[in-house]
N, C-alpha and C positions, 0 to 999 in steps of 0.2 A: 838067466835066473827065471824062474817060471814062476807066471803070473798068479797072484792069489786073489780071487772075488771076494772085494771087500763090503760086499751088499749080502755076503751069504749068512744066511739066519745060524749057520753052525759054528760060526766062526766066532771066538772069542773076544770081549775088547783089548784083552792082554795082546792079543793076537795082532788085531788090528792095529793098534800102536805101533808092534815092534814091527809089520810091513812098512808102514810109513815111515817108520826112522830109517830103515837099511832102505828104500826104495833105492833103487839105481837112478843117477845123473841122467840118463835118458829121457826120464819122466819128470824130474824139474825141467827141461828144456819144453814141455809144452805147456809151459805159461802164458806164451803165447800162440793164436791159432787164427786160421783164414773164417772171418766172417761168413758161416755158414749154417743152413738149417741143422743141428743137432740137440740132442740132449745134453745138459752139465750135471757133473758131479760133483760140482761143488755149490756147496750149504741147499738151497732147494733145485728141482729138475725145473729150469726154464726152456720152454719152446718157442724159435723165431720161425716163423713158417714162410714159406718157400717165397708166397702172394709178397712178402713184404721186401723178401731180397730182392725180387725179381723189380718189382717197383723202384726202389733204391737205384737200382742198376739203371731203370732208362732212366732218372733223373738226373744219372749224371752225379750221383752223392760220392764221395771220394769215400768208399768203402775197401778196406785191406785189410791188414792185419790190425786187430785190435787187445786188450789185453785181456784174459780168460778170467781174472777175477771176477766176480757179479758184478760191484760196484761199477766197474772201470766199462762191462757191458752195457749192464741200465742208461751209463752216460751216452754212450756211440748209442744205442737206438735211439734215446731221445736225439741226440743229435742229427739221425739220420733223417728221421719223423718231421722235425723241422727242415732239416733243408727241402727234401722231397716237397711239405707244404706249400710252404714258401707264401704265406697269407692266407691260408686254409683256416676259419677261424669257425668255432660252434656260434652257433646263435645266441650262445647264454653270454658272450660278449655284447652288452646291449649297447655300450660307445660306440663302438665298429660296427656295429650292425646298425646306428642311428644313422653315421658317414653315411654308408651305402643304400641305404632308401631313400633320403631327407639329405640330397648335397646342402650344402652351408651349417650344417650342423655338426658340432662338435663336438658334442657332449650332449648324453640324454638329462644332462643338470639345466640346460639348458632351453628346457619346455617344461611346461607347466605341465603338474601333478594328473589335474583333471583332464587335459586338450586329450580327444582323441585320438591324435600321432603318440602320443605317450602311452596310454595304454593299448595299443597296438601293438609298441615294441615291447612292453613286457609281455601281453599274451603269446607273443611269436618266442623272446627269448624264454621264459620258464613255464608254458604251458602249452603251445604246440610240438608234439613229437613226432610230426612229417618227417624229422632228421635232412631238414635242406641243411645245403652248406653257404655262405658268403661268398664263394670264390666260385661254385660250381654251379649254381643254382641261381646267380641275380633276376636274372628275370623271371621265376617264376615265384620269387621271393619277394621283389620290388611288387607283383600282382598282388599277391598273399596281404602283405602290407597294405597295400591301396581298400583289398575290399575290406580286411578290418578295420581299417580307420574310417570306411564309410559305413560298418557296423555300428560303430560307438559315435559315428558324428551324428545320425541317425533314430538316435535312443533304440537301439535293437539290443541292448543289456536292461532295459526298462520295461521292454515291452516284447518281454522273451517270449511271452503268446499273449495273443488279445483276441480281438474280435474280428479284426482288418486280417493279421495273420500269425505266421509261427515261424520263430525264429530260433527252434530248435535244430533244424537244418543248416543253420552256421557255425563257424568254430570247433569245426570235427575235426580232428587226427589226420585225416585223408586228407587227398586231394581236393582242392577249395571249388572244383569243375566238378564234384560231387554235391556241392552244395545246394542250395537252392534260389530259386529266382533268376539265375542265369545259364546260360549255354558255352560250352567252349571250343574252338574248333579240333583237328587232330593233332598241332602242338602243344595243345592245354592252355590256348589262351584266351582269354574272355571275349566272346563277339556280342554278346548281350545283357543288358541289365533290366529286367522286368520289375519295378515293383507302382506297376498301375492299377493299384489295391488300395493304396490308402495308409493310415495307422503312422507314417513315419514323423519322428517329432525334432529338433532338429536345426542342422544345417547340410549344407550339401558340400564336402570335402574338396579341395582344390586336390586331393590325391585322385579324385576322379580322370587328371588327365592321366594317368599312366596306365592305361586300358584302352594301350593305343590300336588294339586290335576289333577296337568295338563300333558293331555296323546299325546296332541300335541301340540306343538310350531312353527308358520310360519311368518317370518318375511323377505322378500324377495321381491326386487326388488327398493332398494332403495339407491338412487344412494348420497344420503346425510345424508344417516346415519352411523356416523363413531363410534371410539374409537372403546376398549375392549368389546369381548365377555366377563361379569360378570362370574367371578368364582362361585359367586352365584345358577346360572344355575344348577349345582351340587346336590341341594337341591329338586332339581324337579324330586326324584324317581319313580314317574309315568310316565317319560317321555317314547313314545314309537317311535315319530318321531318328529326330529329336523333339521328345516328347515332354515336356513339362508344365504342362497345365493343371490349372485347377489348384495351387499353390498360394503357397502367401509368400513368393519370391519378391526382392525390393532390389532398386539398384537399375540402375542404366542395363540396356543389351549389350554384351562384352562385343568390343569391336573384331576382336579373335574369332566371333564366331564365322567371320570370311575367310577364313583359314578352310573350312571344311568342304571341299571342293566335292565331295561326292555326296553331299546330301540335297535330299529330295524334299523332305517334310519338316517341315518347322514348327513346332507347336508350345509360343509363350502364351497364349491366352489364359485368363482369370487368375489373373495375378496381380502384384503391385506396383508393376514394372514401370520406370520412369525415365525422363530427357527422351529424347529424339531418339530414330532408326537411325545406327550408324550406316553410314553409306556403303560398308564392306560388303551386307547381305547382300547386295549387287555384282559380289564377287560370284557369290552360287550360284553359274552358270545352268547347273541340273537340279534348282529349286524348281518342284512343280505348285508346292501347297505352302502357303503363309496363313498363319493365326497367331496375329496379335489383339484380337479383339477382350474386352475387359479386362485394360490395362489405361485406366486414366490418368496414370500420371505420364502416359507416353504421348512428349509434345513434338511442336515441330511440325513439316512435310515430310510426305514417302519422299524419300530421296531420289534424283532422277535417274541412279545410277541401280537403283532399285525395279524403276518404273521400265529398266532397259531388259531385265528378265523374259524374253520371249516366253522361256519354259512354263514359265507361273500358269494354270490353269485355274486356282481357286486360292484369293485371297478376302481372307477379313478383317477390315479396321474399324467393328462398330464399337464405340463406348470408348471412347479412347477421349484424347482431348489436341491433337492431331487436324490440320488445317490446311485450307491449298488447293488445289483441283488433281483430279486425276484422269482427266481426258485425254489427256497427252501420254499419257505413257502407254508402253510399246504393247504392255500384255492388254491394256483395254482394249489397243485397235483390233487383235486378234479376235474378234468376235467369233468365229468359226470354232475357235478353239478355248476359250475363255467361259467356264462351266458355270463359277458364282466369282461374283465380289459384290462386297458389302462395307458399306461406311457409311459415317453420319450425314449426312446429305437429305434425311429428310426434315420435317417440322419447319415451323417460320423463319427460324435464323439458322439452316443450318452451316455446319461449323466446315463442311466440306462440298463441292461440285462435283457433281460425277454422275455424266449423262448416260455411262458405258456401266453403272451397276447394275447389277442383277435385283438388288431389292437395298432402297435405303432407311436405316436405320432415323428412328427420332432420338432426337437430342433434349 
């Protein structure tokens, strides 16, 4: 029987009916067809494209014969869509997306409205269009995540430009390595955070440690950002100089910070830092520079495990409340090499001995 084009504009509806009544048994047998790129003819033209077969196939999706009705197609792609995925979730899932930034979290019901982890995950799930994925993308996603939540821990929604700076340069579209105030290296991952400017109001994010790739940290001159140095901090074993002075930081020196085995520069001073020098900064082998000076509530002795730092060239502990001698430790005897130390040791009573200083401070 010879075929008649049922799409042709000449053709009759009379016409077309009576093709489909008599159609030959031949053409009800392709109800069913091999999962493949075509066009259909039935109710609207849907197009699978090649990219998605092809995909399907190395995933291994049990793709064959499926049935040529739309309905019964629509079901087999979505089906194949998920298997293929297989936990491929958009961002606008902001439960799953809490999991995977924030382990112990189970629910974004579960943090408060205002905490900066919370508004994080909603800027990231309905108002970043980067188009990362959860499955394909964690780590540059877990970053993403850290430095907004040190946006908003920061007051940098309050103080979108000031006098200190501009914080128009965060929360763009793009890549967050376009942003501003830090550097990234050629996998796009954060090696520095600059903002020794000032303006920031505040606290300082324990998500700070997931910027494991970072060789320098400066956050100084900020006369309203308070609370705890994050023990987090710890996590940052690329760290090589740490920079946080000039702060209203409070809270003991995290003992984590001996974790940081490549850093050279230490800088707590003029802050509110309190208790004793944990013993661990004696871990930092390639410490060359210590300033903990104006920090009064730091009591106690240099620890002697501290005092065993050959590397030290210049430390200071003036204005502190800090007691004990410091003649015996190892970087005094280094006079050759020993450029400044400074502590209280001078005035009538002072509060420290230290024959090997460069200049002593009055108490």
């Amino acid at each position: 029987m010879e075929e008649t084009d049922l799409h042709n504009p000449l053709l009759l509806e009379s016409q077309k009916d009576a093709v489909v009544e008599h159609a030959p048994q031949e053409e009800a047998d392709k109800q069913h067809r091999t999962f493949q790129p075509m066009f259909l003819e039935s109710q609207e033209d849907i197009f699978v494209d090649e990219a998605s077969i092809e995909k399907s196939k190395q995933c291994g999706a049990p793709i064959g014969k499926v049935p040529f009705g739309l309905i019964a197609l629509v079901l087999a792609i979505a089906a194949v869509i998920a298997f293929c995925n297989n936990g491929s979730q958009p961002l606008s899932d902001i439960d799953l997306l809490a999991t995977v930034v924030m382990p112990g979290v189970d629910t974004i019901s579960n943090l408060n409205e205002t905490a900066p982890q919370y508004r994080a995950l909603e800027w990231l799930a309905y108002n970043d269009t980067r188009g990362l994925t959860i499955d394909d993308n964690a780590t540059e996603l877990l970053e993403r995540f850290s430095l907004v939540t040190f946006y908003y821990s920061v007051g940098g929604d309050s103080l979108r430009k000031s006098e200190y700076l501009d914080w128009s340069g965060w929360l763009k579209n793009s890549s967050h390595c376009d942003w501003d105030n830090f550097n990234c290296d050629e996998d796009g991952r954060v090696t520095s955070l600059d903002f020794m400017i000032g303006g920031l109001r505040g606290t300082l994010p324990t998500e700070i440690g997931n910027l494991k790739r970072l060789t320098f940290l400066g956050v100084t001159g900020n006369f309203w950002l308070v609370g705890p140095i994050p023990s987090e901090i710890g996590h940052l074993q690329q760290l090589e100089r740490l920079d946080l002075e000039d702060n209203e930081l409070s809270g003991p020196i995290p003992s984590e910070i001996g974790h940081l085995q490549q850093l050279k520069h230490l800088d707590l001073s003029h802050n509110k830092i309190s208790g004793p020098i944990p013993s661990e900064v004696g871990h930092l082998q390639q410490l060359e520079r210590l300033y903990l000076q104006d920090n009064i509530g730091l009591t106690g002795t240099v620890p002697v495990e501290v005092g065993q730092l050959e590397s030290i060239w210049e430390a200071l502990f003036c204005s502190t409340s800090l007691t004990g001698g410091l003649d015996n430790l190892a970087f005094c005897k280094n006079e050759d090499f020993l450029f400044s130390l400074m502590a209280d040791c001078g005035g009538l009573n002072p509060k420290i001995t230290c024959e090997c200083c460069t200049l002593c401070c009055r108490t």
